[in-house]
C-alpha positions in Angstrom: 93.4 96.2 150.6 90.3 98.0 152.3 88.9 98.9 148.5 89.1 95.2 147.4 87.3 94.0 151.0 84.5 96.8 150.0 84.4 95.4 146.4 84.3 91.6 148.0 81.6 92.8 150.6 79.5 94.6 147.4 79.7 91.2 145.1 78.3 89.5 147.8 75.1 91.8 148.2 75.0 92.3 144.8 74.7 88.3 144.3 72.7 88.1 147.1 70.1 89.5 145.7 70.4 88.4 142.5 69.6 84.9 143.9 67.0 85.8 146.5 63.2 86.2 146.4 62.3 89.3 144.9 58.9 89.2 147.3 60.7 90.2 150.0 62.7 93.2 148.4 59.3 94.2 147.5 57.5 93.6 150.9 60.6 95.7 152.5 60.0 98.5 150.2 56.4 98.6 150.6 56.6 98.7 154.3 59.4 101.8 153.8 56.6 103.8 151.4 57.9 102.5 148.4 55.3 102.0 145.1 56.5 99.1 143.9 54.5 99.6 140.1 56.6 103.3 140.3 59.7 101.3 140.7 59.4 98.8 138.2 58.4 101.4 135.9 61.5 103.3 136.0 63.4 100.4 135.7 61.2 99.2 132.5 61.8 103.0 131.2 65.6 102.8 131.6 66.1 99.3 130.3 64.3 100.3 127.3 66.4 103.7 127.0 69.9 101.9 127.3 68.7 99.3 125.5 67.6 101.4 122.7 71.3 103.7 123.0 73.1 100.4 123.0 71.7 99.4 120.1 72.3 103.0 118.3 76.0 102.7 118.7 76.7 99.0 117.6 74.6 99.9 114.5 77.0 102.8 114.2 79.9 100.9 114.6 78.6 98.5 112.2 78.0 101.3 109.4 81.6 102.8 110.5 83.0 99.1 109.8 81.3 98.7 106.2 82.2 102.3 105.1 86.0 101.8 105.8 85.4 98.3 103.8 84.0 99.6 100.9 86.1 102.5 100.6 89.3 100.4 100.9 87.7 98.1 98.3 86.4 101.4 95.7 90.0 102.8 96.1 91.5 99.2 95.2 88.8 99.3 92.5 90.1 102.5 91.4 93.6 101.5 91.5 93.1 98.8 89.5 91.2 100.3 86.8 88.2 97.7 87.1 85.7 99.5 85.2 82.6 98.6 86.9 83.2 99.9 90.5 85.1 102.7 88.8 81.8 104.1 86.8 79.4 103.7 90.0 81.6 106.2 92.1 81.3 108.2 89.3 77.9 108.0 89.0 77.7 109.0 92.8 80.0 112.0 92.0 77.7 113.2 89.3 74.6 112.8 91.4 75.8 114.8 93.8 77.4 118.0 95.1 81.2 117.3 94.8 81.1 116.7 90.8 83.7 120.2 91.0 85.7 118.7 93.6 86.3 115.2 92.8 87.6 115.4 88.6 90.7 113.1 89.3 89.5 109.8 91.0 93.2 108.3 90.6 93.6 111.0 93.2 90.8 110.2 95.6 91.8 108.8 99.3 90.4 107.3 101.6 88.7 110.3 103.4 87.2 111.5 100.7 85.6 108.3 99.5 84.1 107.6 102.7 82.3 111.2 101.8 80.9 110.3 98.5 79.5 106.5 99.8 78.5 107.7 103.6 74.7 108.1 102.7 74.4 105.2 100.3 73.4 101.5 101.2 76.9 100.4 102.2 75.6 96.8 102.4 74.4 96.5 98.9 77.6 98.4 98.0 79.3 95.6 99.4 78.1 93.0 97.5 78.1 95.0 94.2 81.8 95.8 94.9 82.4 91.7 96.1 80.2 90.8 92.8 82.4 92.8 90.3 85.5 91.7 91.6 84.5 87.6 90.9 
């Protein structure tokens, strides 16, 4: 009971001062020695920082989604013989360092397509993939 009065009392300073003049938060810290450029400084700085990390992990959530969407659609590809997709994964193999490891594709999961497509455009991978199965 006393934790949800505190949490009532905060919401109503918090929207307090969402709704009040700013001019007098900023005559109050003035008069308490407060630089008020310094202030809104920092708080530009931050905004822009969180801002810019926020935006890092949707995009990396993003690129997480379309990986595990074009390896479920390569490894459908792959078990349903469609020629197309099947020769571009091989083309990935043979352009890069697994040609040893990956001989079989019948054999390939999931994990182990998601490493041969993780540094290509997964986006135009997409619509390749979407394209050759019309």
């Amino acid at each position: 009971m006393k934790n949800n009065f505190i949490k009532k009392i905060d919401e109503a300073i918090i929207s307090q001062l969402i709704e009040g003049d700013s001019g007098t938060y900023d005559e109050i810290l003035m008069q308490q020695g407060h630089n008020i450029n310094d202030i809104e400084n920092y708080a530009q700085k931050n905004f822009k920082k969180h801002s810019f990390l926020l935006k890092g992990i949707i995009n990396k959530k993003k690129d997480s989604i379309l990986l595990e969407k074009a390896s479920v659609m390569l490894q459908n590809a792959i078990e349903k013989n469609i020629d197309r997709p099947i020769s571009y994964l091989k083309g990935l193999i043979a352009n890069n360092q697994f040609q040893v490891q990956y001989r079989n594709l019948e054999n390939l999961g999931i994990d182990e397509i998601k490493e041969i497509i993780k540094d290509q455009n997964l986006l135009e991978l997409l619509e390749q993939l979407e394209n050759d199965q019309k």
